[in-house]
PyMOL Python script that loads the backbone (N, CA, C, O; Angstrom):
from pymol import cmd

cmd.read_pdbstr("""\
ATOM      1  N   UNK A   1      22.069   8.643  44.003  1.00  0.00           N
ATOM      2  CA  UNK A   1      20.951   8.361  44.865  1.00  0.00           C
ATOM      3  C   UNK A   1      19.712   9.091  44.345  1.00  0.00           C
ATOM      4  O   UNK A   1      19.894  10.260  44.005  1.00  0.00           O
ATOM      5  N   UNK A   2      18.546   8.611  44.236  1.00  0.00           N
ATOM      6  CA  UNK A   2      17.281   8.891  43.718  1.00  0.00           C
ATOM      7  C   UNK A   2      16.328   9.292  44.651  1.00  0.00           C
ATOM      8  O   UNK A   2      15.668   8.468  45.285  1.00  0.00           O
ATOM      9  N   UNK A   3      16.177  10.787  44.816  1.00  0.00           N
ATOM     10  CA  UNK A   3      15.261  11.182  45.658  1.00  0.00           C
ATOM     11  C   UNK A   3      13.542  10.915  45.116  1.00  0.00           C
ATOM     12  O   UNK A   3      13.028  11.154  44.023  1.00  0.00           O
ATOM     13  N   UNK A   4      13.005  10.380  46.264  1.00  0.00           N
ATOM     14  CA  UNK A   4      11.654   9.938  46.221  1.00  0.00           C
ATOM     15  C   UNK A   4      10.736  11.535  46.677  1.00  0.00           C
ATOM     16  O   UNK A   4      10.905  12.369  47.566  1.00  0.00           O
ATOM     17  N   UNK A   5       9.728  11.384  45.534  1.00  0.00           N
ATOM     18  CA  UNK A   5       8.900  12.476  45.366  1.00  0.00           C
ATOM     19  C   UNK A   5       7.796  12.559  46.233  1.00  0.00           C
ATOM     20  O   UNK A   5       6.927  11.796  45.810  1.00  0.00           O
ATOM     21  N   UNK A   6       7.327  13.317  47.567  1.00  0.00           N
ATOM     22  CA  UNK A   6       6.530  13.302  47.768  1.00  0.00           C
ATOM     23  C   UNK A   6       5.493  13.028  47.961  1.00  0.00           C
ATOM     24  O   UNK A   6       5.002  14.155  47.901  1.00  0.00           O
ATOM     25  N   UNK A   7       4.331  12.106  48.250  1.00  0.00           N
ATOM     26  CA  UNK A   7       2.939  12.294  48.125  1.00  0.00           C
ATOM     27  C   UNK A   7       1.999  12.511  48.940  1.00  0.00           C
ATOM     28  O   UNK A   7       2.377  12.719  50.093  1.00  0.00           O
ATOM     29  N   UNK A   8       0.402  12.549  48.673  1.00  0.00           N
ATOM     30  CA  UNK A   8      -0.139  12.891  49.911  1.00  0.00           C
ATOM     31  C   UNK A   8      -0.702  12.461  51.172  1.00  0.00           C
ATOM     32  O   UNK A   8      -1.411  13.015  52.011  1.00  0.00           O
ATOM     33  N   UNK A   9      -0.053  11.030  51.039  1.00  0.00           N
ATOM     34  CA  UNK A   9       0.260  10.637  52.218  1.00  0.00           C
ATOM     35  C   UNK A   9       1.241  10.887  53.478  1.00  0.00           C
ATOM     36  O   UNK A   9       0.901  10.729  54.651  1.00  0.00           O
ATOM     37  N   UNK A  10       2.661  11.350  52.988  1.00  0.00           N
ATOM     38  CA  UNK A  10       3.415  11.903  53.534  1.00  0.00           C
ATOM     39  C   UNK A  10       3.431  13.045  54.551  1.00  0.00           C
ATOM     40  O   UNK A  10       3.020  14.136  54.156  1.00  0.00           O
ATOM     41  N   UNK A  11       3.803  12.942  55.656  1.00  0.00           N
ATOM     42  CA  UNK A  11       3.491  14.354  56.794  1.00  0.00           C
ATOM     43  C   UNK A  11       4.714  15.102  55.725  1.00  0.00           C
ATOM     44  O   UNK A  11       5.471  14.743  54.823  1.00  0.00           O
ATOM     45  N   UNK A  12       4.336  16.435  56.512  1.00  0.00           N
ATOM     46  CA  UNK A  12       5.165  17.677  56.035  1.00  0.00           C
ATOM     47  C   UNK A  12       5.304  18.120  57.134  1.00  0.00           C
ATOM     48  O   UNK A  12       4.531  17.861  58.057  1.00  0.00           O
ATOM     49  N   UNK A  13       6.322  18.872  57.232  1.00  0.00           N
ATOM     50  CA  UNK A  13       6.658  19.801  57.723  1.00  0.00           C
ATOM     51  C   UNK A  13       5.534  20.488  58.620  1.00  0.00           C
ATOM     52  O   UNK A  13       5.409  20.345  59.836  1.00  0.00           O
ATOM     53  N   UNK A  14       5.095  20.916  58.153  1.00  0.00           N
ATOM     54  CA  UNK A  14       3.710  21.681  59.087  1.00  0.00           C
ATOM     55  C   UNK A  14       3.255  20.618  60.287  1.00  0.00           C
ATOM     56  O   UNK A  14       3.089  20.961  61.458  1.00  0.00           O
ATOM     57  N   UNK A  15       3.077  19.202  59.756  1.00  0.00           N
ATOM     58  CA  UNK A  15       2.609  18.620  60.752  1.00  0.00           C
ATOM     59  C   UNK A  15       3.673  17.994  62.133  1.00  0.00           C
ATOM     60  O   UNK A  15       3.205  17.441  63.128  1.00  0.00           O
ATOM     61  N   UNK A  16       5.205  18.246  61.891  1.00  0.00           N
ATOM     62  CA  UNK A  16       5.705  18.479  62.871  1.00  0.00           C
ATOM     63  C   UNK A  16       5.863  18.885  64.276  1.00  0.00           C
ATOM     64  O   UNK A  16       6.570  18.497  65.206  1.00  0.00           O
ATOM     65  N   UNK A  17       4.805  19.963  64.092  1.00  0.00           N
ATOM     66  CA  UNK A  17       5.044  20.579  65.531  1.00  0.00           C
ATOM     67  C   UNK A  17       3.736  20.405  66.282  1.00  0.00           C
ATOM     68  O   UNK A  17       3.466  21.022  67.312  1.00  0.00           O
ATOM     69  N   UNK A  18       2.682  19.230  65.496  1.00  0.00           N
ATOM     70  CA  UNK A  18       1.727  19.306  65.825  1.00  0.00           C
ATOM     71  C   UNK A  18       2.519  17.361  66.757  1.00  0.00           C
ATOM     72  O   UNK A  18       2.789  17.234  67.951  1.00  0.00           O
ATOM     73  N   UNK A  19       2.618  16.574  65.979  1.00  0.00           N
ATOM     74  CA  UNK A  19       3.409  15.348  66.154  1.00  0.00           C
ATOM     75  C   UNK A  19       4.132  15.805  67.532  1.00  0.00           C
ATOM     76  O   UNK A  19       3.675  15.214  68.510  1.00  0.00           O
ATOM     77  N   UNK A  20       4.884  16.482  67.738  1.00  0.00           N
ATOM     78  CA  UNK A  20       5.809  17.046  68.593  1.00  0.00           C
ATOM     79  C   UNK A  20       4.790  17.122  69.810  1.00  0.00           C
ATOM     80  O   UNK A  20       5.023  16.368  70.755  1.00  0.00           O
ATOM     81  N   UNK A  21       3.500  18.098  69.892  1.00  0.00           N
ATOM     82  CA  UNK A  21       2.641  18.463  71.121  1.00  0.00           C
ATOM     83  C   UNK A  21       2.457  17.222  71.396  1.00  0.00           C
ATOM     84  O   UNK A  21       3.037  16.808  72.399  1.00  0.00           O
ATOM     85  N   UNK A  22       1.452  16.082  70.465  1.00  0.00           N
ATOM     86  CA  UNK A  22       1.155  14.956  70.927  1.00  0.00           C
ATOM     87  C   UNK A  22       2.066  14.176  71.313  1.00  0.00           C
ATOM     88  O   UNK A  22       1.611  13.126  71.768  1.00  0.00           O
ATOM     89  N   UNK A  23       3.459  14.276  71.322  1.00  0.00           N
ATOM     90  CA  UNK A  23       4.010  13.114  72.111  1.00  0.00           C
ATOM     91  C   UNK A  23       4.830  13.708  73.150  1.00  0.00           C
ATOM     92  O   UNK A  23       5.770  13.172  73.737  1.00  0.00           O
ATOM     93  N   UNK A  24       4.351  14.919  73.316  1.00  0.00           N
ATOM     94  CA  UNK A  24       5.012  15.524  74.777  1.00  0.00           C
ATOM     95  C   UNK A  24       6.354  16.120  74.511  1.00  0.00           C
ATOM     96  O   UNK A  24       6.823  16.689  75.497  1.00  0.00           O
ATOM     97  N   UNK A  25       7.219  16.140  73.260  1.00  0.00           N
ATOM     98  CA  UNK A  25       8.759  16.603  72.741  1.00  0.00           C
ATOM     99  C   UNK A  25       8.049  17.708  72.363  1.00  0.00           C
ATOM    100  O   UNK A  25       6.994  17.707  71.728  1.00  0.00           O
ATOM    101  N   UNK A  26       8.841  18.934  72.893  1.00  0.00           N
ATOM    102  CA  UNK A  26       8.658  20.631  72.055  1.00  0.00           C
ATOM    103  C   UNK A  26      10.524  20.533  72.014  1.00  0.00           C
ATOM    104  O   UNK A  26      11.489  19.902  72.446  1.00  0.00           O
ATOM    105  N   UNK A  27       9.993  22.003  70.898  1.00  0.00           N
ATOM    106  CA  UNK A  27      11.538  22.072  70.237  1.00  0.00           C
ATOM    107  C   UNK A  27      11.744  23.222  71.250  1.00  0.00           C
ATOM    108  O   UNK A  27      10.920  24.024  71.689  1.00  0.00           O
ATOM    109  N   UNK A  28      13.133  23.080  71.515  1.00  0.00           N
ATOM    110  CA  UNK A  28      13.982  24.026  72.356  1.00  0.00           C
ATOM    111  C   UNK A  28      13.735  25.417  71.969  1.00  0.00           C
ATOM    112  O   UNK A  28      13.690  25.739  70.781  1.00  0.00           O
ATOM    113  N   UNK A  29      13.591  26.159  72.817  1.00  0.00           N
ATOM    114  CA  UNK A  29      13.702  28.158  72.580  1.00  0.00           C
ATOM    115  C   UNK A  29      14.891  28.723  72.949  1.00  0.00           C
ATOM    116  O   UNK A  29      14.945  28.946  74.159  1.00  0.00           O
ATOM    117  N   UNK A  30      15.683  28.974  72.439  1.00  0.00           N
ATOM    118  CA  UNK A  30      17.093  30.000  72.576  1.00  0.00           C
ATOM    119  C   UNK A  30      16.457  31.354  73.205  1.00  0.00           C
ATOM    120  O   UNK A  30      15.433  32.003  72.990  1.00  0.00           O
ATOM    121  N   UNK A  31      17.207  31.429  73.803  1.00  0.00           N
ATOM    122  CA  UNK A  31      17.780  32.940  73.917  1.00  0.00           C
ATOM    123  C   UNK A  31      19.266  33.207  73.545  1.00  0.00           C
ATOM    124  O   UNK A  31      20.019  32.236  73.629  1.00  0.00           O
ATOM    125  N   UNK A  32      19.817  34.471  73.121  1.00  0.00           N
ATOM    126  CA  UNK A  32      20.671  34.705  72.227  1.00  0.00           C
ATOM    127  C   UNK A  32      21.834  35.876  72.914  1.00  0.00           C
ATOM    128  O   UNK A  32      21.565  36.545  73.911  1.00  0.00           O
ATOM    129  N   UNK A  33      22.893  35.945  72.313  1.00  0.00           N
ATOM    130  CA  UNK A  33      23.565  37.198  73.461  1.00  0.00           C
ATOM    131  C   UNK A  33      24.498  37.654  72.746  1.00  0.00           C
ATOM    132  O   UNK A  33      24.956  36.712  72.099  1.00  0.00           O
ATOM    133  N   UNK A  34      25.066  38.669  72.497  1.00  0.00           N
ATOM    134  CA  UNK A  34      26.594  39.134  71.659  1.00  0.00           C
ATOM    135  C   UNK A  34      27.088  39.454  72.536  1.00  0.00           C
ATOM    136  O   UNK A  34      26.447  39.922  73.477  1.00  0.00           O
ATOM    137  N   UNK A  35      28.971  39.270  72.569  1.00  0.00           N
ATOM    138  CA  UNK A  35      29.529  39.851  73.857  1.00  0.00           C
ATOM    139  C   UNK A  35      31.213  39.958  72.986  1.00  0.00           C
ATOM    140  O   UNK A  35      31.667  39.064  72.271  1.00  0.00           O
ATOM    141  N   UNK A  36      31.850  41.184  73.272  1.00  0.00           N
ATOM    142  CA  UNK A  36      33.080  42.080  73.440  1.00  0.00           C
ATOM    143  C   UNK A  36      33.945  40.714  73.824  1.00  0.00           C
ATOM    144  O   UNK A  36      33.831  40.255  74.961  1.00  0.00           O
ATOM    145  N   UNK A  37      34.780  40.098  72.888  1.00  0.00           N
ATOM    146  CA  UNK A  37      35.853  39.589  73.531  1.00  0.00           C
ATOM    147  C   UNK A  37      36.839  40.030  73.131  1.00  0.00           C
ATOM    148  O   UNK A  37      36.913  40.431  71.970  1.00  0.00           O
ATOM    149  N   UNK A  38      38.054  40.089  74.128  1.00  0.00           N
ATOM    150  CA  UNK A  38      39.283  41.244  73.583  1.00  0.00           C
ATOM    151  C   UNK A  38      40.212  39.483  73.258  1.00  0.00           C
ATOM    152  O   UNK A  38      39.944  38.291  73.409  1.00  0.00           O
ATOM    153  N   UNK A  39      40.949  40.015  72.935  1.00  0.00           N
ATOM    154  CA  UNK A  39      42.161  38.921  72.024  1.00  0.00           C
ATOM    155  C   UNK A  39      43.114  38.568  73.401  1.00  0.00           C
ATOM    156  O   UNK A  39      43.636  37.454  73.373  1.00  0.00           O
ATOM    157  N   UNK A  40      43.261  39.024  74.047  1.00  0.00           N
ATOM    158  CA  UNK A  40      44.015  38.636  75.297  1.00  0.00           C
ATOM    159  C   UNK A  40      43.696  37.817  76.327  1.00  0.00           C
ATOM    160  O   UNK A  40      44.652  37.528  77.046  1.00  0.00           O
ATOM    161  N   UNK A  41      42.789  37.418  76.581  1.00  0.00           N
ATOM    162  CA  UNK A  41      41.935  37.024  77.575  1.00  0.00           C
ATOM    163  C   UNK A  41      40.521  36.345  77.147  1.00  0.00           C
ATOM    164  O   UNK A  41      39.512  36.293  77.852  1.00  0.00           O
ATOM    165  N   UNK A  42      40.708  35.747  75.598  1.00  0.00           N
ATOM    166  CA  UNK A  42      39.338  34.928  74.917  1.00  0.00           C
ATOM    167  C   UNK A  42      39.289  33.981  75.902  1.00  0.00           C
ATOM    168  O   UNK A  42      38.227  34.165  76.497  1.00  0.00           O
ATOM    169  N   UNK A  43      39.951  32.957  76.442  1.00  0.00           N
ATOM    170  CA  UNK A  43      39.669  31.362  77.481  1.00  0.00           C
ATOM    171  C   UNK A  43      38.993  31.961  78.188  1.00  0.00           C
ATOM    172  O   UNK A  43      37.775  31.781  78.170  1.00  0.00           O
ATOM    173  N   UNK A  44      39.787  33.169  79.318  1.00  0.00           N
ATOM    174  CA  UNK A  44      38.407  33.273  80.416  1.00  0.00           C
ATOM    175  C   UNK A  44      37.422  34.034  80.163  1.00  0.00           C
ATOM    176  O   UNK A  44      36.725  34.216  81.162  1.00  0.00           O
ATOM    177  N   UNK A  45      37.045  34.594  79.179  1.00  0.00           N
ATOM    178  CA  UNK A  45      35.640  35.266  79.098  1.00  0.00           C
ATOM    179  C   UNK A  45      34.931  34.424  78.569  1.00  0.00           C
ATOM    180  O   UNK A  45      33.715  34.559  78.708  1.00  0.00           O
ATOM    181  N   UNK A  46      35.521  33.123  77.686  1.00  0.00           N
ATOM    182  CA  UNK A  46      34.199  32.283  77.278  1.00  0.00           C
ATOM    183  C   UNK A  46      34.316  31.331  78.535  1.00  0.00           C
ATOM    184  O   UNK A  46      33.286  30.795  78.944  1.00  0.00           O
ATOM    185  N   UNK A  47      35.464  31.107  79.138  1.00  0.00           N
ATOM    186  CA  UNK A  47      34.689  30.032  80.326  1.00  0.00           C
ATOM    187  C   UNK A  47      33.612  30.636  81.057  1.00  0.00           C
ATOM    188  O   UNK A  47      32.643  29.937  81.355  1.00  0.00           O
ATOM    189  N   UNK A  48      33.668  32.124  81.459  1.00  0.00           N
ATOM    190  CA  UNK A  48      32.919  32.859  82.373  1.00  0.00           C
ATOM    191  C   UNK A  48      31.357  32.544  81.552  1.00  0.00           C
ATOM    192  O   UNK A  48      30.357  32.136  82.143  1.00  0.00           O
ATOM    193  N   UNK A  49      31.419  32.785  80.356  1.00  0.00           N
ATOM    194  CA  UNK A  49      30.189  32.675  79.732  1.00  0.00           C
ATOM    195  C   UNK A  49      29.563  30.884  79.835  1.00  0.00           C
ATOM    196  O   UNK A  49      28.572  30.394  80.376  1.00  0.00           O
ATOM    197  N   UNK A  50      30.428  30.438  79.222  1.00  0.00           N
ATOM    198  CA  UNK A  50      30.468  28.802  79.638  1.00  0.00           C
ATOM    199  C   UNK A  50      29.467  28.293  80.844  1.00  0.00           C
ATOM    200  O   UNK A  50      28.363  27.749  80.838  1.00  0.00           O
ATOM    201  N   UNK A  51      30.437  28.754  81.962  1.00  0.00           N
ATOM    202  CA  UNK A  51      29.999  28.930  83.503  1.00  0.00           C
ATOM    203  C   UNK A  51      28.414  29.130  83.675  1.00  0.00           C
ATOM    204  O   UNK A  51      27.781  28.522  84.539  1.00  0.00           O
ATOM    205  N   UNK A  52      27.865  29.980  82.832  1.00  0.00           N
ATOM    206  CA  UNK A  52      26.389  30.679  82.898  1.00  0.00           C
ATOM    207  C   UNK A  52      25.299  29.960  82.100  1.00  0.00           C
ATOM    208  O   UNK A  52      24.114  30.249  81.937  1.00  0.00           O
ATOM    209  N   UNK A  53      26.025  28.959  81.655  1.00  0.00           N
ATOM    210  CA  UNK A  53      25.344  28.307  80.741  1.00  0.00           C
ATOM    211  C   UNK A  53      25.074  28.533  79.411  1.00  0.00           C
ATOM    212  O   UNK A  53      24.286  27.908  78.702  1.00  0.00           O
ATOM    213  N   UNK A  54      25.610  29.245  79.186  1.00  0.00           N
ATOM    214  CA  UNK A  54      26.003  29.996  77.137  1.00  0.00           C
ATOM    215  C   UNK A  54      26.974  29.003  76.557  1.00  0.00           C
ATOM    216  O   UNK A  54      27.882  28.300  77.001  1.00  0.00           O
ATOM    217  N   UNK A  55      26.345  29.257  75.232  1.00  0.00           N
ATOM    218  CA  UNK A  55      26.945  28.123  74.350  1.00  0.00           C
ATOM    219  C   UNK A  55      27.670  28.721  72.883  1.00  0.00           C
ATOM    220  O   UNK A  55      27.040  28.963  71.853  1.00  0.00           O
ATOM    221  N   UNK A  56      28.664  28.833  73.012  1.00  0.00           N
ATOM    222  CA  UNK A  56      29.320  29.780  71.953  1.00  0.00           C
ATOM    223  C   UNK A  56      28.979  29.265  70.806  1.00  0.00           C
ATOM    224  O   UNK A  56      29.256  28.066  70.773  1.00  0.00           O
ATOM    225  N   UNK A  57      28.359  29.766  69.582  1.00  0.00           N
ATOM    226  CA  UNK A  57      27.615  29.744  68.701  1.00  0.00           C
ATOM    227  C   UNK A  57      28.812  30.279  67.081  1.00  0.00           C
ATOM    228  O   UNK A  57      28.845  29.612  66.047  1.00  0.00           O
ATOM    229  N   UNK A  58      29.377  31.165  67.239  1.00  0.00           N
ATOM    230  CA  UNK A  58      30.461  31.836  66.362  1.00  0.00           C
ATOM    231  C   UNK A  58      31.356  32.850  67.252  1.00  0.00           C
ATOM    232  O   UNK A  58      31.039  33.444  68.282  1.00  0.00           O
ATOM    233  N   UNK A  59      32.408  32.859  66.628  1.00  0.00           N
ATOM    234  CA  UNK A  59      32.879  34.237  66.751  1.00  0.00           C
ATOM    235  C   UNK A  59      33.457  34.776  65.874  1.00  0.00           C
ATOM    236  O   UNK A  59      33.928  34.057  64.993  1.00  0.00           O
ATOM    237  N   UNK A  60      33.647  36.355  65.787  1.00  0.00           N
ATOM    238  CA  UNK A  60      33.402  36.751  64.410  1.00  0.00           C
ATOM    239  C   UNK A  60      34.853  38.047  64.803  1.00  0.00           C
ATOM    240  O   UNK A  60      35.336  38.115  65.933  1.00  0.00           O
ATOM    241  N   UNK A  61      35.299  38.891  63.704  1.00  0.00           N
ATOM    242  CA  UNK A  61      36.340  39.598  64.035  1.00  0.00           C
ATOM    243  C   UNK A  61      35.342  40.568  64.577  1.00  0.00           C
ATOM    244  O   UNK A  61      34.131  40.522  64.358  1.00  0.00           O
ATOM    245  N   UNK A  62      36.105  41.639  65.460  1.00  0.00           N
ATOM    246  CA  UNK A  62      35.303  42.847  66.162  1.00  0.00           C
ATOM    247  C   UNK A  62      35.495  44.146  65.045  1.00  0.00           C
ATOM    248  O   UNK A  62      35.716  44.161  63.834  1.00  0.00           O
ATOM    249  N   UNK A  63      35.315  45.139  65.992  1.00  0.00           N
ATOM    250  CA  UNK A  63      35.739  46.452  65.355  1.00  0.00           C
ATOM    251  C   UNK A  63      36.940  47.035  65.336  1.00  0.00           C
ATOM    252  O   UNK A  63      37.117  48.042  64.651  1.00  0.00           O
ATOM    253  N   UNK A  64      38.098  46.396  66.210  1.00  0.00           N
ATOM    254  CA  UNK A  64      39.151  46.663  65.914  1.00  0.00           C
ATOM    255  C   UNK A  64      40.035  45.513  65.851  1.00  0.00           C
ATOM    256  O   UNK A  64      39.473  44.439  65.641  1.00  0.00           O
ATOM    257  N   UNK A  65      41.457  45.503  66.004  1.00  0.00           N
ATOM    258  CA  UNK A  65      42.187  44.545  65.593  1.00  0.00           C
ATOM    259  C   UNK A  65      42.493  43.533  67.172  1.00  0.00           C
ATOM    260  O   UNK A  65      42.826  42.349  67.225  1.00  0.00           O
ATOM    261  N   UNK A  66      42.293  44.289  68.081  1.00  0.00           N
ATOM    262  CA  UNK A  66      42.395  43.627  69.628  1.00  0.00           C
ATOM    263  C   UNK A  66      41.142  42.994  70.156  1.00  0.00           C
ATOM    264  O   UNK A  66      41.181  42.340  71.198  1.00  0.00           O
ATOM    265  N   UNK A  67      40.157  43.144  69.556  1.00  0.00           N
ATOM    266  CA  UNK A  67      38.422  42.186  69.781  1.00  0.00           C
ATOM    267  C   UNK A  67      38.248  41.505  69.048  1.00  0.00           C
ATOM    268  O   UNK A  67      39.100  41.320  68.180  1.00  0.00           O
ATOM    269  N   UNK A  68      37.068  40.817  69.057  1.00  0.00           N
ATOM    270  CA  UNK A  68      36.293  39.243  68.664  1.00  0.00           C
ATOM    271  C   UNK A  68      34.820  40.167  68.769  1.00  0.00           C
ATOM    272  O   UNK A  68      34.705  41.365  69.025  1.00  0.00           O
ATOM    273  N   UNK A  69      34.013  39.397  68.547  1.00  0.00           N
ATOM    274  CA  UNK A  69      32.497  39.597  68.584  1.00  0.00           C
ATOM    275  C   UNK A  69      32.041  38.076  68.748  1.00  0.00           C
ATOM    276  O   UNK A  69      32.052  37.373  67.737  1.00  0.00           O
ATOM    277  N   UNK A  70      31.592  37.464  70.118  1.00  0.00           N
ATOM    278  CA  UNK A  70      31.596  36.442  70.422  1.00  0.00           C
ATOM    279  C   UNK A  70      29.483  36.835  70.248  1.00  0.00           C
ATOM    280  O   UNK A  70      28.843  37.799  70.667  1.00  0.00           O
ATOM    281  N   UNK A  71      28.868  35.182  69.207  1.00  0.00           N
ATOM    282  CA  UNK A  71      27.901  34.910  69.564  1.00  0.00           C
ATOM    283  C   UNK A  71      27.241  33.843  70.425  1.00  0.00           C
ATOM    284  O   UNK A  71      27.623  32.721  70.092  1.00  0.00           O
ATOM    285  N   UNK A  72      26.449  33.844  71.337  1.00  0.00           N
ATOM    286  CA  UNK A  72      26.303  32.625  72.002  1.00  0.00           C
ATOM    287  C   UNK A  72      24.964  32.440  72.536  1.00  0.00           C
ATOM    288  O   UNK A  72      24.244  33.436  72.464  1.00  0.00           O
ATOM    289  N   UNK A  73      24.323  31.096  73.201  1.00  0.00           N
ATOM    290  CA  UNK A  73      22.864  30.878  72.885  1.00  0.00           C
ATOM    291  C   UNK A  73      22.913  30.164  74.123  1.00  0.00           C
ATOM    292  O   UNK A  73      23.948  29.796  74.679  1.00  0.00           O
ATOM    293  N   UNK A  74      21.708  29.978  74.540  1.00  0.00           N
ATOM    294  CA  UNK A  74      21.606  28.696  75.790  1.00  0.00           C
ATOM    295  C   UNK A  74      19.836  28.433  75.800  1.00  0.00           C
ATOM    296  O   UNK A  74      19.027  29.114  75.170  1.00  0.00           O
ATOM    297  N   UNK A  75      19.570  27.449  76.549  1.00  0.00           N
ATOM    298  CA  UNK A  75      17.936  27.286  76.302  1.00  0.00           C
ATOM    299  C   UNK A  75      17.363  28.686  77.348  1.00  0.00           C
ATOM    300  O   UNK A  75      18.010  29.295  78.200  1.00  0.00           O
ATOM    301  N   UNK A  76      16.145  28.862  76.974  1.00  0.00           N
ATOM    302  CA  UNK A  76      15.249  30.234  77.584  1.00  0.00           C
ATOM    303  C   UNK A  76      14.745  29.125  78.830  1.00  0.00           C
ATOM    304  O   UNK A  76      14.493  27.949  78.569  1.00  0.00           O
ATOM    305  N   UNK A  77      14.679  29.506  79.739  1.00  0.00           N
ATOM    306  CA  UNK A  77      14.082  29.568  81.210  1.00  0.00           C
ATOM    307  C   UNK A  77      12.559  29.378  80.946  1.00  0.00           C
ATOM    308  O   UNK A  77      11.794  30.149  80.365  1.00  0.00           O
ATOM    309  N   UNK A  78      12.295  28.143  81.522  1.00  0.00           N
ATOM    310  CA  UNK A  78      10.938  27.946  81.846  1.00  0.00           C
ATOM    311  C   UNK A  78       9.673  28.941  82.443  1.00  0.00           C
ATOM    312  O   UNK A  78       8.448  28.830  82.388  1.00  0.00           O
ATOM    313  N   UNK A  79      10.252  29.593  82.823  1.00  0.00           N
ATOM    314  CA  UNK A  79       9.259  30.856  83.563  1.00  0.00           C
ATOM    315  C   UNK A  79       8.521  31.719  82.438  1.00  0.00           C
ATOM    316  O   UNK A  79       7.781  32.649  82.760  1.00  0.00           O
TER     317      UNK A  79
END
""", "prot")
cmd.dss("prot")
cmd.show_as("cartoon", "prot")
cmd.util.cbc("prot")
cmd.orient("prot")
């Protein structure tokens, strides 16, 4: 497949978020959270998180061999 080069007719990038204001679409804002999950009990601490509206993003090994390091995101609050 033959990628087509550019020219200066073409929007970029930059003009994205300007495209975006004028038609009323903005891009989503995260907010972000790390949270302690122990290995015994991962279902209900991410449903609990779930529940709140967090969106598990990764999880990663912890600091010891009985935790997780759960990352997770949800949209930021209009206020």
């Amino acid at each position: 497949m033959r990628r087509r080069r550019l020219g200066p007719g073409d929007t970029g990038v930059r003009n994205r978020r300007r495209d975006a204001l004028r038609s009323g679409v903005m891009q989503t804002k995260w907010e972000y959270v790390t949270a302690p999950v122990l290995i015994h009990a991962t279902k209900q601490i991410l449903d609990n998180w779930g529940e709140d509206g967090w969106e598990l993003v990764q999880i990663v090994p912890g600091p010891n061999p009985e935790s997780l390091v759960a990352y997770f995101k949800r949209p930021r609050s209009q206020s």
